[in-house]
N, C-alpha and C positions, 0 to 999 in steps of 0.2 A: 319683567326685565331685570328685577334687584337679585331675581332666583338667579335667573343667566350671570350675571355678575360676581353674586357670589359662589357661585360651582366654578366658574373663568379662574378666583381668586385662588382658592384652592387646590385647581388642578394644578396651576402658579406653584403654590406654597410647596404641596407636594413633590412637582419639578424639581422645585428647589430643592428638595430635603434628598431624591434620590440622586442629587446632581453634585449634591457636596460629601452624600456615601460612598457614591464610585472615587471622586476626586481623593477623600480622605484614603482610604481602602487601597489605592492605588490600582484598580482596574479600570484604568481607563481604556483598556482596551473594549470595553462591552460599546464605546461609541461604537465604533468601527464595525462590531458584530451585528448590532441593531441597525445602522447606515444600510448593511449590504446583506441583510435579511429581512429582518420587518415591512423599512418601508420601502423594499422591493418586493413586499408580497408574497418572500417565501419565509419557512421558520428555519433553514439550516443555507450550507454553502452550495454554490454552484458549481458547475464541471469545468465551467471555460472562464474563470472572475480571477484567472491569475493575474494581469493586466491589474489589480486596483493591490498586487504588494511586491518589493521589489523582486529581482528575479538575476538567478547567475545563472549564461546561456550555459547547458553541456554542448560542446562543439562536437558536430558530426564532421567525419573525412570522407573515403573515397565510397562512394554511394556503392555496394554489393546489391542491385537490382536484384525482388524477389523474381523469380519464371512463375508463371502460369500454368497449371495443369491444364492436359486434355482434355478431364473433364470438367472445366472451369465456368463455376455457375451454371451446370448442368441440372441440378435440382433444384426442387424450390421449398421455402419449410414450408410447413403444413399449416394449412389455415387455422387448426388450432393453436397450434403452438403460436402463429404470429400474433394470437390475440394477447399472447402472455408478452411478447415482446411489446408490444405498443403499450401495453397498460405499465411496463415498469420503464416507457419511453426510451426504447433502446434508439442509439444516436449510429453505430457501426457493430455489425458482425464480421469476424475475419476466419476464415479459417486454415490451415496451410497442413497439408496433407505429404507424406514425400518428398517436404523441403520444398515444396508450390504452392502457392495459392491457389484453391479448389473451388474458395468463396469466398464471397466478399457481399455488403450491402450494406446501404449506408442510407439513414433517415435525417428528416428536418433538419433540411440544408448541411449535412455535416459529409466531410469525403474523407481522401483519405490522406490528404494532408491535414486535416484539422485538427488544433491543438484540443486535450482535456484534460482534467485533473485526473491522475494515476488515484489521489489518497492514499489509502494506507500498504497498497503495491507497491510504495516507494521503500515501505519496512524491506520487502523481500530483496528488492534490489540495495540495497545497504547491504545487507547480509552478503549479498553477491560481491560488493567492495569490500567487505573483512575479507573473504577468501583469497582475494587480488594480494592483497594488503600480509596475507601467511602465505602465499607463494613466493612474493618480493621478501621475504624476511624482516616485512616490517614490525606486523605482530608475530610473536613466537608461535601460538595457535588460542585457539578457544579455550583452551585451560589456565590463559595469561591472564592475571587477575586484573581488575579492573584500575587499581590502585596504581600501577603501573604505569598508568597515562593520566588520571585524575587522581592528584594528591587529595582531593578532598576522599576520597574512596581509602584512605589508606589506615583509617582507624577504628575501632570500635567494630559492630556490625557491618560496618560496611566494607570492613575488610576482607570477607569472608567472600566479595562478591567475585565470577568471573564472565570473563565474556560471550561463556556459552549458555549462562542463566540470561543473560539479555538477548541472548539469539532467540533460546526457548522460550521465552518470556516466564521463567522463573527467578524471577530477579528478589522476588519478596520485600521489594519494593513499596511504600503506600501513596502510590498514583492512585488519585480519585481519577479513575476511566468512568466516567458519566455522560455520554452524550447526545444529554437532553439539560443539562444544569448549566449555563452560563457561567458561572463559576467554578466548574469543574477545572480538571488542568486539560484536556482537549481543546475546551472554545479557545482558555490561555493562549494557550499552547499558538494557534491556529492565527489567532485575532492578535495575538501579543509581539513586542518588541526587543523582548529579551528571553530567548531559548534557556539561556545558559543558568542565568539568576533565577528564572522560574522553575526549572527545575532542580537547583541546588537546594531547593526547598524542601526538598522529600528526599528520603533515607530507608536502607535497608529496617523493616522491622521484623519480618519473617524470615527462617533460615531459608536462603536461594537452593537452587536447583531438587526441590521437591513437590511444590504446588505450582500449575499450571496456571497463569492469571495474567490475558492479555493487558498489556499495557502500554499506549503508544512512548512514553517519557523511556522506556527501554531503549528503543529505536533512538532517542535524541541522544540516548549516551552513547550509543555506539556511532553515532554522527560525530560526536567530539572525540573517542578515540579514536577515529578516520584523521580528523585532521592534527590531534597531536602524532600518530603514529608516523603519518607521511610527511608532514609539514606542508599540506596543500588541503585547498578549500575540496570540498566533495564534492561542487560539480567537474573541476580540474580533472579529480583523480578518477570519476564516473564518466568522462571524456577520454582521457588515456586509457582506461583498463576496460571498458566495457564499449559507450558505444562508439569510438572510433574502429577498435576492432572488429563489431560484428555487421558494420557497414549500414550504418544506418542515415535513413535518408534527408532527413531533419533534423536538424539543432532542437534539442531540447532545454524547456526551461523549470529551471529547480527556485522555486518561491523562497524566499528567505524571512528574517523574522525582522528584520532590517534593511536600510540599503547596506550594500556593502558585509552586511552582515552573516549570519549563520544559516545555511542549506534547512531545511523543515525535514530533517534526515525520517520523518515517520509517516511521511504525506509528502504531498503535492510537488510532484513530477511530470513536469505538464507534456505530452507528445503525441501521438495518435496508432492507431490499431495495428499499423502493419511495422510500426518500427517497436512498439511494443511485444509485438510477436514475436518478433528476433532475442527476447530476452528469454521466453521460453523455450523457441529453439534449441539457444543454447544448453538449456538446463538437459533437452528433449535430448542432447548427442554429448551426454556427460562431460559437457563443458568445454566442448570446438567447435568451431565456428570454420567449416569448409576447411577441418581438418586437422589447422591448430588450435592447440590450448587455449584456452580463454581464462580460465577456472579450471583448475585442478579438477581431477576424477573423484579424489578422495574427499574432498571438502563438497563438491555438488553432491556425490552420495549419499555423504553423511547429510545434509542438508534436508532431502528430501522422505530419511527415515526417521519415524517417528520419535520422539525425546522421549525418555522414562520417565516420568512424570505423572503423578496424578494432578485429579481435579479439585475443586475447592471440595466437592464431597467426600473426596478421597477414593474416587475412581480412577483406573486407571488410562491414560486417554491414549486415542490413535488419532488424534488429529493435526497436530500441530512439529515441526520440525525446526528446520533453522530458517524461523520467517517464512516458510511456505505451511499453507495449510494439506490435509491429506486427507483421499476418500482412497482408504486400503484395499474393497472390493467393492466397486458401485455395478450395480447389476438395472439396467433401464428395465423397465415392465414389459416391453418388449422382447426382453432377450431371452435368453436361456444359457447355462452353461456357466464356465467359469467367468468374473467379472471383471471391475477394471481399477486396477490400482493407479488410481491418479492426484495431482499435486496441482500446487495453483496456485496462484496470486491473487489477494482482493483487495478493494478499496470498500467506504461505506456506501455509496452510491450507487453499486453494481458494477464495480471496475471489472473485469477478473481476465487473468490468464491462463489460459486452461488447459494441460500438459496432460495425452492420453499417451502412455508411451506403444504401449501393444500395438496400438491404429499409428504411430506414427506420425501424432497430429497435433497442433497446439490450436486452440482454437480462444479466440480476444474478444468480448463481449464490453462496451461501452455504452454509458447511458446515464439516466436521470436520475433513475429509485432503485431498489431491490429490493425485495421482498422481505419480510421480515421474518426471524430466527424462532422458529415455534420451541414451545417448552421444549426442552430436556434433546433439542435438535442441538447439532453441532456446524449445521450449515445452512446458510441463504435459499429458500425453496425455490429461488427460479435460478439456482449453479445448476438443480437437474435437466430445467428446460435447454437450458443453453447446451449442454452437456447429451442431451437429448436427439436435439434437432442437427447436432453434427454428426450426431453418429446413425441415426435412420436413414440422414440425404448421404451419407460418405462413408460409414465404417466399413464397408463390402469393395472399395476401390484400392 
C-alpha cells in the first residue's frame, strides 16, 4: 500500500511539474490537443470535431443541383480496391463525370450532406480567394510583395517576400511543419488561440522563391492578406467569391482560432463531397461555373502549372503549383498509352479532390487515414487507388 502511495505521489509531483511547464511556456493550448485526442483514444484530429472550436458559417445561395448521369452508379469498384478503401476508412466517394454525378457512396453512417474537415484542401481554396481578390483589383497580382499588407513583412529578410512564394510554398520561411511534435507550429497552429501572434514568430530565413518546403504558416499569411486586402473576414469573402457562385448546396463552416476570431486559412473547411467537388469543377472548366468567370483563366492556369522550384535536395520538382499539388503523367498499371496529367487538392487525413481533365472528371475522396508518403515518393499511395477505381469503372464513358 505505501508503494501505491508513493508512485500516486509522484505521478502528483510530476503532474505538477508538467502543469506549470505548459502554464509557464504559454502553450496551453496542448490541454485542448490532449482533451480531444488522447483521452479520446486517438493520437491526432478528427474529420467531423469542428463543433468543439468556434466556426464562421461560409453562406451558401441559390442551390445549382448537381444532374445525374445515365450511367449513374452503374459500376461497382472492385473488391480489391474496396479493401484499400475500408482499411484507410473511406467515409464518401463522389465522382462527377461530364459535369454529373456518375458515382457516389458513402460509408459509416456518413451521406452526402455530412459535414468533414477539408484540412489542408483549405490551403488550395485560399489560393482560389487570392485570385478573386487580383481579379477585383484588390491585390495587384502574385508578384505584390507581402510587405504590402503586413507591415511586419516590410523589413530586413522579410522584405524580399512575395505572394507567390506563399502560394508556392517557397516562402523560406522557418515553420517547424512537424506533425507528430506537439509543439510544433501545426498542433499550435490547429489547438491554439492566436493565429496571428503565433506566427508573427517566425521569419524569412532562406531566400524565398527557390526551395520548395511545404508549410501550413504560408497559408495563414495569405489568410491575413485576404483580409487586409479586402477588408472582410475570409469566410465573407469565400461566400461571395466562391461558394455562392458555384451554387453550392450547404453553408459551410471555416474553424477559427477564436470566437469571432481568424478563419484557419491552412485547414479546416468543414463541408461535404459533392459541394466540395464544385470546387474542382470549377478548376476542371478554367474557372466558370455554367459558363461565367468565377476565377480568371489566367490565374487557374497558372495555378495548376508547376512553380520553378527545386527541392530541399536541390531537385528540380513537378509537383506542387499554387496550392494545388500535381501528377504531370500518371499512367494506372492498367493502361497503356499516353497518361494523365492531373492536379488536386489534399488534406492529412485523406481529404482529396481529384481533377482528371482529359476524362472530364473530378473525382472527392473523404475519410479517416491515408496512406503514408514512402521514401523519396511525392504522393499519398492510396491518391493512386482513388484515382484508380474512377477511372477502370468510368474513364471509357
Amino acid at each position: 500500500m505505501k508503494i501505491f502511495k508513493k508512485i500516486g505521489k509522484w505521478l502528483l509531483i510530476i503532474l505538477g511539474i508538467i502543469n506549470l511547464g505548459i502554464i509557464f511556456s504559454g502553450k496551453t493550448y496542448l490541454y485542448k490537443g490532449v482533451a480531444n485526442t488522447y483521452l479520446k483514444g486517438r493520437s491526432g484530429p478528427s474529420i467531423d470535431e469542428y463543433k468543439i472550436f468556434s466556426n464562421r458559417e461560409v453562406a451558401a445561395g441559390n442551390e445549382q443541383n448537381w444532374r445525374n448521369s445515365k450511367f449513374y452508379n452503374s459500376k461497382k469498384i472492385a473488391q480489391t480496391t474496396l479493401k484499400e478503401f475500408d482499411a484507410m476508412q473511406t467515409v464518401a466517394y463522389v465522382i462527377i463525370k461530364n459535369d454529373s454525378i456518375i458515382h457516389e457512396q458513402y460509408w459509416d453512417g456518413y451521406g452526402e450532406d455530412s459535414y468533414s474537415n477539408s484540412f489542408s484542401m483549405a490551403k488550395t481554396f485560399t489560393s482560389m480567394l487570392i485570385g478573386a481578390a487580383i481579379d477585383e483589383g484588390k491585390i495587384k497580382s502574385v508578384d505584390q510583395p507581402v510587405g504590402d499588407f503586413l507591415p511586419e513583412y516590410n523589413t530586413g529578410e522579410n522584405a524580399k517576400l512575395t505572394i507567390k512564394e506563399l502560394l508556392t510554398m517557397s516562402s523560406g520561411i522557418n515553420f517547424d511543419e512537424n506533425y507528430v511534435s506537439p509543439f510544433a507550429y501545426p498542433a499550435a497552429a490547429y489547438y491554439g488561440t492566436d493565429l496571428k501572434k503565433l506566427t508573427d514568430q517566425y521569419a524569412v530565413k532562406d531566400e524565398p522563391g527557390k526551395v520548395f518546403k511545404y508549410l501550413s504558416g504560408n497559408s495563414v499569411l495569405l489568410g491575413l492578406i485576404l483580409e487586409k486586402a479586402t477588408g472582410k473576414k475570409i469566410s465573407d469573402y469565400a461566400s461571395e467569391k466562391l461558394w455562392k457562385p458555384i451554387g453550392a448546396k450547404n453553408k459551410a463552416f471555416w474553424s477559427l482560432d477564436h470566437e469571432d476570431g481568424m478563419e484557419k486559412a491552412y485547414c479546416c473547411f468543414n463541408s461535404n463531397a459533392r459541394d466540395f467537388a464544385r470546387l474542382g469543377e470549377l478548376y476542371l472548366d478554367s474557372g466558370k461555373w455554367n459558363g461565367t468567370q468565377v476565377i480568371s483563366t489566367e490565374y487557374v492556369l497558372n495555378s495548376i502549372k508547376c512553380a520553378d522550384l527545386v527541392d530541399v535536395e536541390g531537385k528540380k520538382i513537378d509537383q506542387y503549383g499554387y496550392a494545388w499539388w500535381l501528377i504531370p503523367n500518371y499512367l494506372p498499371a492498367k493502361q497503356t498509352g499516353k497518361g494523365h496529367a492531373i492536379f488536386y487538392a489534399r488534406g492529412i487525413l485523406g481529404q482529396y479532390i481529384l481533377c482528371i481533365p482529359d476524362q472530364k472528371m473530378v473525382v472527392v475522396r473523404l475519410g479517416k487515414k491515408r496512406e503514408k508518403q514512402k521514401p523519396g515518393e511525392k504522393h499519398p499511395s492510396d491518391v493512386y487507388a482513388y484515382l484508380d477505381a474512377a477511372l477502370e469503372m468510368y474513364g471509357n464513358k
